[in-house]
Every structure is written in C-alpha cells, then in structure tokens.
C-alpha positions in Angstrom: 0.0 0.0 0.0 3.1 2.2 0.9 5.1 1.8 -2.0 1.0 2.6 -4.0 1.0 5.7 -2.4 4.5 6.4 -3.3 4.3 6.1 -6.6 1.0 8.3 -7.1 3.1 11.6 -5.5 5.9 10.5 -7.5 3.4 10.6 -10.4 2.2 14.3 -9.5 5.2 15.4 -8.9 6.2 18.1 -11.4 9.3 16.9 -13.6 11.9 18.6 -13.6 11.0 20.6 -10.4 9.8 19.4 -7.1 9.0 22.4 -5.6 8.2 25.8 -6.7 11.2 27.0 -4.8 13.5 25.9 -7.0 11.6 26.6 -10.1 11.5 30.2 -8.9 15.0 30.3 -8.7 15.8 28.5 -12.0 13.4 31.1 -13.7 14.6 34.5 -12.5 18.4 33.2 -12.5 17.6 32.5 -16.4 15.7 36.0 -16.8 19.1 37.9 -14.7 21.6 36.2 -17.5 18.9 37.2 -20.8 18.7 40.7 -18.4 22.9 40.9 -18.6 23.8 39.7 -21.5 21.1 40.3 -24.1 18.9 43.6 -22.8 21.7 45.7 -21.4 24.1 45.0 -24.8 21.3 45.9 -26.6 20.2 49.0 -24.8 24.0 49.7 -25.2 24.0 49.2 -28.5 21.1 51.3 -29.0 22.8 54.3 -27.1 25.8 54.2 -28.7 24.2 54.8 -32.0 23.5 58.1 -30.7 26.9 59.0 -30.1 30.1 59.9 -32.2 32.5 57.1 -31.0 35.3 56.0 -32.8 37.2 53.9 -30.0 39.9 55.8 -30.2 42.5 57.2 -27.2 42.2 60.5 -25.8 39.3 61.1 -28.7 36.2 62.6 -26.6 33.1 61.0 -27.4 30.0 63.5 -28.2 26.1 63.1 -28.2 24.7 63.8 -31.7 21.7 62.5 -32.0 20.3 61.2 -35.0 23.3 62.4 -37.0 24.3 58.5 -37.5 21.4 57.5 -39.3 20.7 60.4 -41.5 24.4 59.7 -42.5 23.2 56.2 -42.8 20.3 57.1 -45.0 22.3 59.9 -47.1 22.9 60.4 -50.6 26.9 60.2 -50.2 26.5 56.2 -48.5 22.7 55.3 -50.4 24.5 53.8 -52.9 26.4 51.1 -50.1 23.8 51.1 -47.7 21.4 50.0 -50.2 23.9 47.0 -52.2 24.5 46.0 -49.0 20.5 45.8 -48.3 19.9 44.5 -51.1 22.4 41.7 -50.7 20.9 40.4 -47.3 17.7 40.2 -48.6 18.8 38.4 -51.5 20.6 36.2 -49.1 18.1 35.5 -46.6 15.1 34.8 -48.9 17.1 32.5 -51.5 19.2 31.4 -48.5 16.1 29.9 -46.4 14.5 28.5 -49.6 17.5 26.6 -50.5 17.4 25.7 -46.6 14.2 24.5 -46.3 14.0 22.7 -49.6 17.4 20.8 -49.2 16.3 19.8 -45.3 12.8 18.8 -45.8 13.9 16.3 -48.8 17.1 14.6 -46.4 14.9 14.8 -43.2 11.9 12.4 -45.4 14.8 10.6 -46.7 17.0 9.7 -43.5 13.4 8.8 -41.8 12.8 5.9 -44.1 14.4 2.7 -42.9 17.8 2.5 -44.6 20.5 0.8 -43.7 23.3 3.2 -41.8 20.6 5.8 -41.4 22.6 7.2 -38.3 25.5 7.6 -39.6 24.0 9.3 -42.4 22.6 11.3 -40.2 25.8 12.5 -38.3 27.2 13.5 -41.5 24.5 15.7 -42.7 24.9 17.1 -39.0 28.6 17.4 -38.8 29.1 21.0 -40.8 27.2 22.7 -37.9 29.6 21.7 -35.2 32.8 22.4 -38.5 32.3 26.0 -37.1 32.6 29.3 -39.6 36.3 29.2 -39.8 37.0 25.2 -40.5 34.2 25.4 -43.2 35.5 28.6 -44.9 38.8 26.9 -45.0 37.6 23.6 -46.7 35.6 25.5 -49.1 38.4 28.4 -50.0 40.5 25.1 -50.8 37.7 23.9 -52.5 37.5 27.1 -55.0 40.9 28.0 -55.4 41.0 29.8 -57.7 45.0 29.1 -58.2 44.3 25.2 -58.8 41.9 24.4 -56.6 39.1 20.8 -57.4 36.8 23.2 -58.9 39.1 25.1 -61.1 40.6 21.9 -62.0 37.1 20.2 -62.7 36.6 23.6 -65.4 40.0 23.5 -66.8 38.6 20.0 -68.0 36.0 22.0 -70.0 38.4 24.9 -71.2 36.9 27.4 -68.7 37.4 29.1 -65.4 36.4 31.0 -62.6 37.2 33.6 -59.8 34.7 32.3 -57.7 34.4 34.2 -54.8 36.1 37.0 -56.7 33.8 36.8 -59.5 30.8 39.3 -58.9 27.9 37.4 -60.8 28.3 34.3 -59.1 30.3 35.0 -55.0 27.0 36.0 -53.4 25.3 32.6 -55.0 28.3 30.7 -53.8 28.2 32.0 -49.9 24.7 31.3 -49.9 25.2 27.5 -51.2 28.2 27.3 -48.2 26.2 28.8 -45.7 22.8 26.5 -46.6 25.2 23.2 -46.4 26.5 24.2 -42.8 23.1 25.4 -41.5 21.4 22.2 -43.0 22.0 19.7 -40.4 19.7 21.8 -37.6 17.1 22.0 -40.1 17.0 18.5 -41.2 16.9 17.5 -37.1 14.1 19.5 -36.7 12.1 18.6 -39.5 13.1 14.6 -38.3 12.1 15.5 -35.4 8.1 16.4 -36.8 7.7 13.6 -38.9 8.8 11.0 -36.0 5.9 12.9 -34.3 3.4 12.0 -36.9 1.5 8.6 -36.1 1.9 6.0 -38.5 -1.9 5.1 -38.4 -2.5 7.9 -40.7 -0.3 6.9 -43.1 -1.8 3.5 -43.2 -5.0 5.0 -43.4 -4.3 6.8 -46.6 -2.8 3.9 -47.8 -5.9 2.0 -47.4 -7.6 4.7 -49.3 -5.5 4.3 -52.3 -3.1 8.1 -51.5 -0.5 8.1 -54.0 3.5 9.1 -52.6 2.6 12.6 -53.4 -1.0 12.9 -52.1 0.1 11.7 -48.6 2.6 13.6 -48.7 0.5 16.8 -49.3 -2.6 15.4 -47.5 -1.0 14.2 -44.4 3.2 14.5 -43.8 2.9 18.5 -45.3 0.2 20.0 -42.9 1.3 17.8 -39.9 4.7 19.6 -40.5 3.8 23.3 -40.3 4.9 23.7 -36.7 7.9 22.5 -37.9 8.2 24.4 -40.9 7.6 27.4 -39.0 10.2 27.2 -36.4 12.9 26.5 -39.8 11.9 29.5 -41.7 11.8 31.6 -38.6 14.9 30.5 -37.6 16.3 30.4 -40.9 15.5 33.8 -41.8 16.7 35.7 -38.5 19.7 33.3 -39.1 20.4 34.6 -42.7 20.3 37.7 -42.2 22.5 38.0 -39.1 25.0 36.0 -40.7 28.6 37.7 -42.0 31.0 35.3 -40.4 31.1 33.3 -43.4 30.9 36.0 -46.0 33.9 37.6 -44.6 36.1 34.6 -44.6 34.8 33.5 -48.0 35.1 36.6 -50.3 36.7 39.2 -47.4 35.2 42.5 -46.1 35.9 44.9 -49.3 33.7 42.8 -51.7 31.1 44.9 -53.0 29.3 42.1 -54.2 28.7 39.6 -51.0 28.5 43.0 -48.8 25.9 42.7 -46.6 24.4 44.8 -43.5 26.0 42.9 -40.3 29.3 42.7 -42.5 29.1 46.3 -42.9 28.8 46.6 -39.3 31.7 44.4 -38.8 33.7 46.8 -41.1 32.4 49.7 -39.6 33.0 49.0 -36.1 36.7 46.8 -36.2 37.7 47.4 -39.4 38.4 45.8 -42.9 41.6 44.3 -44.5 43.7 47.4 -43.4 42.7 47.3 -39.6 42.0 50.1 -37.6 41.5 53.8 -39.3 40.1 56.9 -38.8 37.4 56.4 -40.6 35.8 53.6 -38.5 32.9 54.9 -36.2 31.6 52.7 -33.7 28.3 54.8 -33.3 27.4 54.8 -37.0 28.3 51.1 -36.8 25.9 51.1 -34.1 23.3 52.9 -36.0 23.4 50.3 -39.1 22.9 47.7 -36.1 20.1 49.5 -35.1 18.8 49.8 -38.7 19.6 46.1 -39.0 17.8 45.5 -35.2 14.5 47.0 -36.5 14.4 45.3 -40.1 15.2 42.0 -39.0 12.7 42.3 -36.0 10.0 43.8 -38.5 10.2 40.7 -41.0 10.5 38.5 -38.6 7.3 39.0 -36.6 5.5 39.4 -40.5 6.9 35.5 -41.1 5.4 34.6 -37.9 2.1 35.7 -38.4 1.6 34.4 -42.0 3.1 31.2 -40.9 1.1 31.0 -37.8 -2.2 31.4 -40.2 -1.3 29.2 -42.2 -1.1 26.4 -39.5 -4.8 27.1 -38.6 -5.4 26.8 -42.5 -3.9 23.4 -42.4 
C-alpha cells in the first residue's frame, strides 16, 4: 500500500522541479543572464548609435543625435547602404529557400528505414559543429582559384572561374556554403516532426488508395507546419545576421557579397587594413540598429503568416 502511495506523489510530482522553490529560482536566474547579456548590450547598443564614438584614445566622445542614421540614410552612402541591403535580402530569402527545400527532402529521406541511417545522419549534421572558420577553409580550398578541385574540374572544360572573386556568381556561392553548414539543424528538426506524426494515418491513406505525393500533401505536409515554422523563422533571422562566413569567404571589401552585419563588422573593427580613422563605432551602431528593426519587422510578419497558415492546415 506504501510503495502505492508512493508512486502516485511521485506521479504528480512536477518533472523537472519538485518544488516551486527551485523553479522560482531556476526562472529568475535564467531572466538575470537574458537581463545581462542580451537587454543591457542591446540597450548599449542602442545608445551608442547616438553618439560619435570611434574607439579611439584621448578622442572625446560626443552626443549627436540622430546624426548617424541620417548619414546612414544619405545620398553620399545610399548607394552602399542600399547593395548591402539589397544583398541580405537576397541572401536571406534564397538562402532559407534553398534551406528548407534541401532539409525537408534529407529529413523524409534519412526517416525511411535505410541501412546506416545514423550515420548518415551524423554526416548531414557534422558542418554545424565544422564551425565558420573550419568550413570557410575547406571550401576556399575547394574554390581556389589558383588550382583548386573546382578550377581543376573547369579546366577540363576549357573554362574558369574567380569564384568568390567573381561578382555574378560569389554571393550565389556563400549562400550555397552557408545552406550546407546550416542544413543539419534544419534536417533535425524537421526529423524531429515527422517522428511525431503517427503511422496510423499513413496507413490510413494507404488503405484509401493516396499516392506518394498525395500523402505527402494530404498528411506529412500539414502535420509539419509547426515544424516548418520554427525553420523558416529561424532560418530567416539566421540569414540575415550572418557575415562570419561571408567575410572569410570573399573578405570585407567585396562589393558584391557586402551585406548589413558585415558592414557593421567593417564599420566597427575594421576591414583588410585594420584600424582607421574612418571607423565609427556609433554609425556602426546605427546600421545595427537599422539592421535590429528590419530584421525584427520581417520576422514578426513571417510569424504571423506562418502562424495562419497552420490554422489553415
């Protein structure tokens, strides 16, 4: 009777937290480090764009307002600001198609029963743990321009390329790196959905005849939206936060893979040549801002549309 009792508390007892003590606790100690390390950099951020700073010794920093983004939104930079613009959204929208296309198509495949189906699942994964640096260096190698396997592979048909130094095609190349090391989170999640569907509805639709393609439309496609929705949001915030790999790929001073957080980057640390007295950390801070309210602004737009959708399906 003892050990009956026992396991009915044991049952009500809330997993992971026994007491509301703890969970307390656990909850504002999570809210102080999103407090210090996510709202007050922000806030800082936010401030700074205000100001005239330029990181430099013995160089007195001045209030000027809105100075920074009128500069940001003047004739004399429109033509940067706006490539660089341009260029994110380019990347971000063909970058999270790509994304989601490539991911839904290895997630269906790698949940099929096929033999070694976990290992092929660890090497889809492995460029996100490769890091920016590893993967930029693989694929630099990979595009040498100087004699690298692609050159190589066109030399074969009496061509070649600059690759990343060739303005038609480097922005369509960074987005092709950065979709094969952002796949492998994608593909989880999606895996991650369709383990979630039960298999009685598939059999169901079997029953009544569903081709491949109508139970994939009728049942694995609207039972994914939640799914979906997470990838795209995540894939478009992602996108279009992302320099890292542009920089290492095709450098800071390339006009055509120049987007917003790289121009913040160059703004606020510097290019090729290092410090100057050009740099401004409070216009940088004002294209971050900029950058803040876009991404913020098509992010909540995604959300909504995706969200209706889900009650559509």
């Amino acid at each position: 009777m003892a050990s009956r009792h026992t396991g009915a508390a044991a049952a009500r007892t809330p997993f992971p937290f026994p007491h509301r003590g703890t969970m307390r606790v656990t909850f504002w100690a999570g809210m102080l480090m999103l407090l210090l390390f996510a709202f007050v950099p922000a806030v800082a951020v936010i401030v700074v764009a205000f100001t005239d700073l330029r990181g430099l010794t013995y160089v007195p920093t001045q209030w000027v307002g809105l100075e920074n983004f009128k500069d940001f939104f003047s004739p004399a930079r429109a033509s940067d600001n706006w490539n660089a613009l341009r260029n994110t959204m380019v990347f971000a929208l063909v970058g999270t198609v790509l994304q989601m296309g490539f991911a839904l198509a290895t997630a269906i495949l790698l949940n099929g029963r096929i033999r070694g189906r976990n290992v092929f699942r660890a090497i889809v994964f492995m460029p996100t743990i490769l890091g920016v640096t590893v993967s930029g260096l693989i694929w630099s190698l990979i595009f040498n321009p100087a004699g690298g396997p692609m050159q190589s592979l066109l030399h074969a048909f009496g061509t070649q390329s600059a690759f990343f130094g060739d303005p038609r095609i480097a922005l369509g190349l960074v987005i092709l790196v950065h979709v094969w090391m952002q796949l492998g989170v994608s593909v989880v999640i999606f895996l991650a959905g369709l383990q979630a569907i039960p298999t009685e509805l598939y059999e169901v639709a079997n029953i009544d005849g569903a081709s491949p393609w109508q139970r994939f439309r009728n049942v694995t496609f609207p039972l994914l939206a939640p799914s979906l929705t997470a990838n795209v949001l995540m894939g478009v915030v992602n996108a279009m936060h992302s320099y890292q790999l542009t920089y290492v790929l095709a450098g800071p001073s390339n006009r055509s893979t120049q987007v917003l957080s790289l121009l913040v980057y160059v703004q606020a640390f510097g290019g090729e040549s290092g410090t100057s007295l050009s740099q401004s950390q409070g216009y940088a801070a004002a294209i971050a801002t900029v950058q803040f309210v876009l991404v913020g602004v098509i992010a909540l737009a995604t959300l909504a549309y995706l969200r209706r959708r889900e009650a559509r399906l």
